[in-house]
C-alpha positions as CSV (number, residue, x, y, z in Angstrom):
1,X,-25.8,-5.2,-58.2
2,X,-24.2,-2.5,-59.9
3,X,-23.3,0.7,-57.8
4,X,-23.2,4.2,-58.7
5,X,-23.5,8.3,-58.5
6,X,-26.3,10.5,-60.3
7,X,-25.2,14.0,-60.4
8,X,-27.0,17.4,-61.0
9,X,-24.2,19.4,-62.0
10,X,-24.9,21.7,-58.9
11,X,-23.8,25.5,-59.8
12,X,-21.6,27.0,-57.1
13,X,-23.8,28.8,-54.4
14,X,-21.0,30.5,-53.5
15,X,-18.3,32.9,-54.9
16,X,-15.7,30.9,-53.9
17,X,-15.5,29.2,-57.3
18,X,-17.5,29.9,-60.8
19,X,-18.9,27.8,-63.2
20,X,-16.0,26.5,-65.3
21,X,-14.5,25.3,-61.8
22,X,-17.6,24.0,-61.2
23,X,-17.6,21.3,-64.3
24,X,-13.9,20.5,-63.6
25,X,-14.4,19.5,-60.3
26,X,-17.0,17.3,-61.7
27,X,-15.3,15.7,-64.2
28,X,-13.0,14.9,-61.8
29,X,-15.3,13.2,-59.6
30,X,-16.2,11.2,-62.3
31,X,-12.7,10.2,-63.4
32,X,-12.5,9.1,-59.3
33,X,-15.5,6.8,-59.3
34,X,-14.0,5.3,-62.4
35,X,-10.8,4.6,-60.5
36,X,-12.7,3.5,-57.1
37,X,-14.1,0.8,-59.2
38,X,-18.1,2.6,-59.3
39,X,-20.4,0.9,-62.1
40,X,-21.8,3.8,-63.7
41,X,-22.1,7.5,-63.1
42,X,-25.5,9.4,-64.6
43,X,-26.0,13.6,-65.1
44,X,-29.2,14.9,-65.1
45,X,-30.9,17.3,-67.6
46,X,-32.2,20.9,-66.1
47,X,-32.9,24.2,-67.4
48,X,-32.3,26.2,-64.2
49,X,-29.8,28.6,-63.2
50,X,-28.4,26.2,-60.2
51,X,-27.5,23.7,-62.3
52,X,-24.9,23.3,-65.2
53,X,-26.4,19.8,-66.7
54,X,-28.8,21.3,-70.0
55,X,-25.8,19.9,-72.5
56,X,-25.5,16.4,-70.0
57,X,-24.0,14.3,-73.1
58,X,-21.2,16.7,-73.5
59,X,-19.8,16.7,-70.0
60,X,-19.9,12.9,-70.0
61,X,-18.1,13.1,-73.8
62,X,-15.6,14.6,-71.9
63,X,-15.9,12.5,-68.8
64,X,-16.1,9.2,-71.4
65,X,-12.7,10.7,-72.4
66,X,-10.9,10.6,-69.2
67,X,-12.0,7.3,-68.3
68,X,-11.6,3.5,-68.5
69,X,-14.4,1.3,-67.7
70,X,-17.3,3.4,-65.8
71,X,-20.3,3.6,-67.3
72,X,-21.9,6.9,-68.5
73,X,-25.3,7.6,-68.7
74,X,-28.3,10.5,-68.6
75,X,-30.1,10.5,-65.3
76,X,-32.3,11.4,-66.6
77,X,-32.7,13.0,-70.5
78,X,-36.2,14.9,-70.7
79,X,-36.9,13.5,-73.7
80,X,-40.5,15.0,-73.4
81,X,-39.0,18.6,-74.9
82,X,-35.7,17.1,-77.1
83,X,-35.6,15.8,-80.7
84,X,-34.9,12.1,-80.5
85,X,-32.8,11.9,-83.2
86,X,-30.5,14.6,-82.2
87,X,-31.0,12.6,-78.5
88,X,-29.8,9.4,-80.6
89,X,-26.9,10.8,-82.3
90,X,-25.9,12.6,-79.0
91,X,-25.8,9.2,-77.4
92,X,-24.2,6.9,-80.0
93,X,-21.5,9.5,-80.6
94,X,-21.1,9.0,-76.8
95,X,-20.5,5.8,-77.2
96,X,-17.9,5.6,-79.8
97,X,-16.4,8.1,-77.5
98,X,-16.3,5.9,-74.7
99,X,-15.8,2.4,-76.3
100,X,-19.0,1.5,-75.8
101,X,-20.0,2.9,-72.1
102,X,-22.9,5.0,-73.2
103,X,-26.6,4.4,-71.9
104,X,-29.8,6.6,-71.5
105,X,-32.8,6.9,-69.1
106,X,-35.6,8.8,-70.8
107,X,-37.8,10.2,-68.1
108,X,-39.4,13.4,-68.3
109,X,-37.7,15.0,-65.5
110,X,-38.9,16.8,-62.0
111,X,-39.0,20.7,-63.7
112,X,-41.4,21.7,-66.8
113,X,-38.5,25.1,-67.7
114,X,-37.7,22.9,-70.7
115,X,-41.2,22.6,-72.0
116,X,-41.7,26.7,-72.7
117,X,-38.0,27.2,-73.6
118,X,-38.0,24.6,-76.6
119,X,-41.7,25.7,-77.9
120,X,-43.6,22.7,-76.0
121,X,-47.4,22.9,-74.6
122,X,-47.5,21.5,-71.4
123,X,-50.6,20.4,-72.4
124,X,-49.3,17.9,-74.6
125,X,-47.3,16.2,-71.3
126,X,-47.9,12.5,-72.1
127,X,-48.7,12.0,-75.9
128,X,-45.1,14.5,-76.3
129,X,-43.5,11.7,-74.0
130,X,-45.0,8.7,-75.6
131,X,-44.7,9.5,-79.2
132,X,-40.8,10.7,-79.1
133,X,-40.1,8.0,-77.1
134,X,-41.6,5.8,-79.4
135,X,-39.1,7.4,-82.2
136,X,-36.2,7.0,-79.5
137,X,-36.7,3.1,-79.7
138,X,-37.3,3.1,-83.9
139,X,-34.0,5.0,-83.9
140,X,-32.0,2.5,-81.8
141,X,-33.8,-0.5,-83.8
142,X,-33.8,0.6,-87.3
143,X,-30.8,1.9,-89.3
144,X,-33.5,3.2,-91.9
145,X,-36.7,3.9,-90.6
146,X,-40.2,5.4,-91.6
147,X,-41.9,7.2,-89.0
148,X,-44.8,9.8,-88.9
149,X,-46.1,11.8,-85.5
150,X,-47.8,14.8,-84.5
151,X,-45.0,16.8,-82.8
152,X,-42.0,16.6,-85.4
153,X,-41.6,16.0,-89.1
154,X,-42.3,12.4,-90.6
155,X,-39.0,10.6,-92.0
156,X,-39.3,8.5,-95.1
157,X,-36.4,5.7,-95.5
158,X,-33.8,8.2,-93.7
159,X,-31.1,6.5,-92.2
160,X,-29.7,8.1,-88.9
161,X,-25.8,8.2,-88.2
162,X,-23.5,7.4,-86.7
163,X,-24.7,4.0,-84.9
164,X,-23.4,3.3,-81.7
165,X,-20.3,1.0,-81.3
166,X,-22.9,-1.4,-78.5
167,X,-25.4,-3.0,-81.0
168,X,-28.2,-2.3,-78.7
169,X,-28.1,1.0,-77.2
170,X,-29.3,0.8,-73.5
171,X,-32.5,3.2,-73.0
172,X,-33.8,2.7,-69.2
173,X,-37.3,4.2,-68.7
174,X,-37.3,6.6,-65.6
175,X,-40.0,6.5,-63.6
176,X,-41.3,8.4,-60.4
177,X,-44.8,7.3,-58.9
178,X,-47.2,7.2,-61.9
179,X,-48.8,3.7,-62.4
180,X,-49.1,4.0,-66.0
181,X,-45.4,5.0,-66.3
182,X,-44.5,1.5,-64.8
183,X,-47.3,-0.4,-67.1
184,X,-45.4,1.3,-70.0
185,X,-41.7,0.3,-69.4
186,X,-43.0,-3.5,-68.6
187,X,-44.9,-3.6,-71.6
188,X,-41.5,-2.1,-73.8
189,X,-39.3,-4.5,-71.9
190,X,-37.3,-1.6,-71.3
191,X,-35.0,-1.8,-67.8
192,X,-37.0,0.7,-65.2
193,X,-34.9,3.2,-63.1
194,X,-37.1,4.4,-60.2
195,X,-36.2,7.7,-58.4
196,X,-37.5,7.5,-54.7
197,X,-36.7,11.1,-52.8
198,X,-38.7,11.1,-50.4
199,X,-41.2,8.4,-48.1
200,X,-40.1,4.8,-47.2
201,X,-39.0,2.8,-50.1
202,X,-41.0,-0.2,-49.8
203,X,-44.4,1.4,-50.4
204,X,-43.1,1.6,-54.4
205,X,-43.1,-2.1,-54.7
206,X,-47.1,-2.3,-56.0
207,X,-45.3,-0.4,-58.7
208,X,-43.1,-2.2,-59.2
209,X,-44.7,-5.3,-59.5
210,X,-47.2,-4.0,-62.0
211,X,-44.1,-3.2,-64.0
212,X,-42.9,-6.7,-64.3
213,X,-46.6,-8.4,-64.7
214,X,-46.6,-5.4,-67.4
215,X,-43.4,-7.1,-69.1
216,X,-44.1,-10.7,-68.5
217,X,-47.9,-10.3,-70.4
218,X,-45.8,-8.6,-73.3
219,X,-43.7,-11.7,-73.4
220,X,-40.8,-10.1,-72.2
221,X,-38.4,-12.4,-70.4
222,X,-37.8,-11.9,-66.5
223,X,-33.5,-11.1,-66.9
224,X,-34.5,-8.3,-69.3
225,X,-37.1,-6.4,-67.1
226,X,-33.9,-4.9,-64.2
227,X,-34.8,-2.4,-61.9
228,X,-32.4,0.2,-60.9
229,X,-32.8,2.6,-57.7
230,X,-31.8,6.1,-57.3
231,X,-32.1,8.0,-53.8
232,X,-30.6,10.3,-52.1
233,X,-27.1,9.4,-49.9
234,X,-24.1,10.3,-48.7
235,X,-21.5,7.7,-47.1
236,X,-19.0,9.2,-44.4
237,X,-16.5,7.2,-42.4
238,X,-19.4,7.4,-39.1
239,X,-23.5,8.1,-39.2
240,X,-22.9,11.2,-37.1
241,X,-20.0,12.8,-39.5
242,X,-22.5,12.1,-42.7
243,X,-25.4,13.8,-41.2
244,X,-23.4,17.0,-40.1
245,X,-22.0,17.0,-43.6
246,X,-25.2,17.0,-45.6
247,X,-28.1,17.9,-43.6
248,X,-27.5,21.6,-43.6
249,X,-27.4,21.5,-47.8
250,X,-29.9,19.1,-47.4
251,X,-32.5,21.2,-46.3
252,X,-31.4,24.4,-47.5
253,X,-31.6,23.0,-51.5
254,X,-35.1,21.2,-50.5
255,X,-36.7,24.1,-48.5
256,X,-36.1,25.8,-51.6
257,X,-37.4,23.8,-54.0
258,X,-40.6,22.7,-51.7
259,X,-41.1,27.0,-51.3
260,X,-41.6,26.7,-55.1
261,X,-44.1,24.2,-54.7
262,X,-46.1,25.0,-52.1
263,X,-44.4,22.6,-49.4
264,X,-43.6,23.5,-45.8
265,X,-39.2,23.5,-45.1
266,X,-37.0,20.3,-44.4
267,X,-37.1,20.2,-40.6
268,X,-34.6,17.8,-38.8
269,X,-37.6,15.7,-37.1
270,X,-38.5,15.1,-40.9
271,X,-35.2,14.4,-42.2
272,X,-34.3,12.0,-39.6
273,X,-37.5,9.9,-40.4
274,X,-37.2,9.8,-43.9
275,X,-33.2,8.7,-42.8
276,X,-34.8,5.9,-40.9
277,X,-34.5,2.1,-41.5
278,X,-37.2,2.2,-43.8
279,X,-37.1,6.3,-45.5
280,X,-35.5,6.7,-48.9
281,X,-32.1,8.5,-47.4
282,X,-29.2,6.5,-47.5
283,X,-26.7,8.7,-45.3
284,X,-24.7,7.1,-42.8
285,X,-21.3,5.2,-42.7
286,X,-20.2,2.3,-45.1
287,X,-22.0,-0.6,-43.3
288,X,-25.2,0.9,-42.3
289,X,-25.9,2.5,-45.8
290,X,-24.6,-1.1,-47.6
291,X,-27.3,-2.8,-45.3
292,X,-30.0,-0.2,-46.3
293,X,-29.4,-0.6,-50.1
294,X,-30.1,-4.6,-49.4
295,X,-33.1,-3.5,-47.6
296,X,-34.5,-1.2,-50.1
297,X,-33.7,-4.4,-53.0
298,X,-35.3,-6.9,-50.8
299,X,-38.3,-4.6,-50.7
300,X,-38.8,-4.0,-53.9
301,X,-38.5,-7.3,-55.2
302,X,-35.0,-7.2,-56.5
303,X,-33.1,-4.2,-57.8
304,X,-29.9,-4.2,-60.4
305,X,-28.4,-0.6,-59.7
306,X,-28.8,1.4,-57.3
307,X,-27.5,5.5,-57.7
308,X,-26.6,7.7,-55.2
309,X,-27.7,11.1,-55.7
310,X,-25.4,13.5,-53.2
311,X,-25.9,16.9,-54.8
312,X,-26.8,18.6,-51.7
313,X,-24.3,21.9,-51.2
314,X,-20.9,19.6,-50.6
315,X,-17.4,20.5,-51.1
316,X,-16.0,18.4,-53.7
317,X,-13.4,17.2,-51.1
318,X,-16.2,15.8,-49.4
319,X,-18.1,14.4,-52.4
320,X,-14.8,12.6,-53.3
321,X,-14.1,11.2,-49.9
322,X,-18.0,9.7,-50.4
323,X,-17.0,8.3,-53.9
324,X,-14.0,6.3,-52.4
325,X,-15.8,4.7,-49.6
326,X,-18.6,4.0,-51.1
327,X,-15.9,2.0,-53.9
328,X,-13.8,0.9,-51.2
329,X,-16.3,-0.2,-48.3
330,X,-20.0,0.3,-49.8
331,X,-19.7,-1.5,-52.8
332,X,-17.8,-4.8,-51.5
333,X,-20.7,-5.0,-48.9
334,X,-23.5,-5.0,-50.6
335,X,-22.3,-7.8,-53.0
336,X,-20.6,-10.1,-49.6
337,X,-23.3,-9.5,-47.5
């Protein structure tokens, strides 16, 4: 199982540093989970003042430069609102950047900002989704392709450059709770990267399995249809030090985001459920959070990756302790135990 960290690109909420410290201290974090042996490290795509992830591919161009082995990926691109071929050419030229390191997952993303800002009706939600992901795929196939669509110009015998330096570009298909979302990433054969948040992990595994029945009728074979997980965790050196550390951003960034959508705020009873055996929060030390990743593949069926997401108000001393312990302790646990 390959382990890694999903990031946000959380602007400062403080004044203590701006945005241009902001991205270095990424960057740096990045350049540590390649060196504490991590598998693969994914930026998200928003369109919000708190985060500093709308130009993902060019923070990991610069990442892809300051690194050796870790992979780099979008986590995820909102392909809904994006050209695919600029998408494409983003991606490839990432991966001639990082000697071949570059992936995507295509999801269309938790926020609609992007939908208004880049002249989309949210109207047009799913066929926008399927049809440019449909040209995402034509691109990575075809050198020279004809295409035709409703939402962007036809091409007729265009070639697309530059080609990436892996000869299949890896697109994973990101996925939150919609059933037909799963039926469509079997059916593509594409790899599925599910996003649980929030409730207990196991309750996705339905969905899961309609994904691979999805794939297997499409005559897709069983080693190509891999499902990756990506939660929310933090890994401290006890259970009692991670919790003090990330609660408070915890619910602070979430009571936020639930006031913008009509939810009630994080309360502790709430958080410690949902950091139970079987909740979607990983936070705890090495061991425990190891164990829980085993769980959560074991409920589901089977997983191939499984991301940490720990953007939740952290000091980036903190955020780099995590990274080594989750290389040093986390990582070799999951695959001995």
């Amino acid at each position: 199982m390959e382990i890694g960290i999903d990031s946000f690109a959380a602007a400062p909420a403080s004044m203590t540093i701006n945005n241009t410290q902001a991205v270095a201290e990424l960057l740096e974090r990045i350049v540590h989970a390649d060196q504490a042996g991590l598998d693969v490290f994914g930026l998200g795509e928003h369109h919000r003042k708190e985060f500093l992830d709308s130009a993902a591919y060019m923070i990991l161009a610069a990442a892809a430069a300051r690194t050796q082995r870790i992979r780099l990926t979008s986590a995820v691109t909102v392909i809904s609102a994006a050209d695919p071929v600029r998408v494409f050419q983003q991606y490839a030229t990432l991966d001639l950047i990082s000697n071949g390191r570059a992936e995507i997952v295509a999801g269309r993303g938790s926020f609609t900002e992007a939908f208004p800002l880049f002249g989309y009706n949210l109207q047009d939600y799913d066929a926008l989704f399927a049809e440019k992901l449909d040209l995402l795929l034509q691109l990575r196939d075809k050198e020279v392709l004809n295409w035709s669509g409703k939402f962007r110009p036809a091409l007729h015998e265009q070639a697309v450059y530059p080609r990436p330096q892996q000869e299949k570009l890896p697109i994973w298909l990101g996925v939150g709770g919609t059933p037909a979302s799963f039926v469509r990433a079997g059916s593509l054969g594409l790899p599925l990267m599910l996003a649980v948040i929030g409730g207990e992990t196991h309750r996705f595994r339905p969905l899961v399995d309609l994904y691979r029945q999805a794939g297997e009728m499409a005559g897709h074979p069983p080693e190509q249809l891999k499902v990756g997980l990506h939660s929310l965790g933090y890994v401290a050196r006890s259970r009692e030090e991670a919790i003090n550390d990330y609660y408070p951003g915890y619910a602070e960034m979430f009571s936020r985001i639930g006031k913008e959508r009509g939810f009630p705020p994080v309360s502790r009873a709430r958080f410690d459920a949902q950091n139970g055996p079987t909740g979607a929060l990983l936070v705890g030390g090495p061991e425990e959070v190891a164990e829980k990743i085993l769980r959560h593949s074991e409920a589901l069926g089977g997983i191939s990756r499984f991301t940490f997401q720990m953007d939740a108000g952290l000091p980036h001393g903190k955020l780099k302790e995590a990274i080594a312990l989750i290389g040093e302790k986390v990582k070799p646990a999951v695959h001995s135990l």
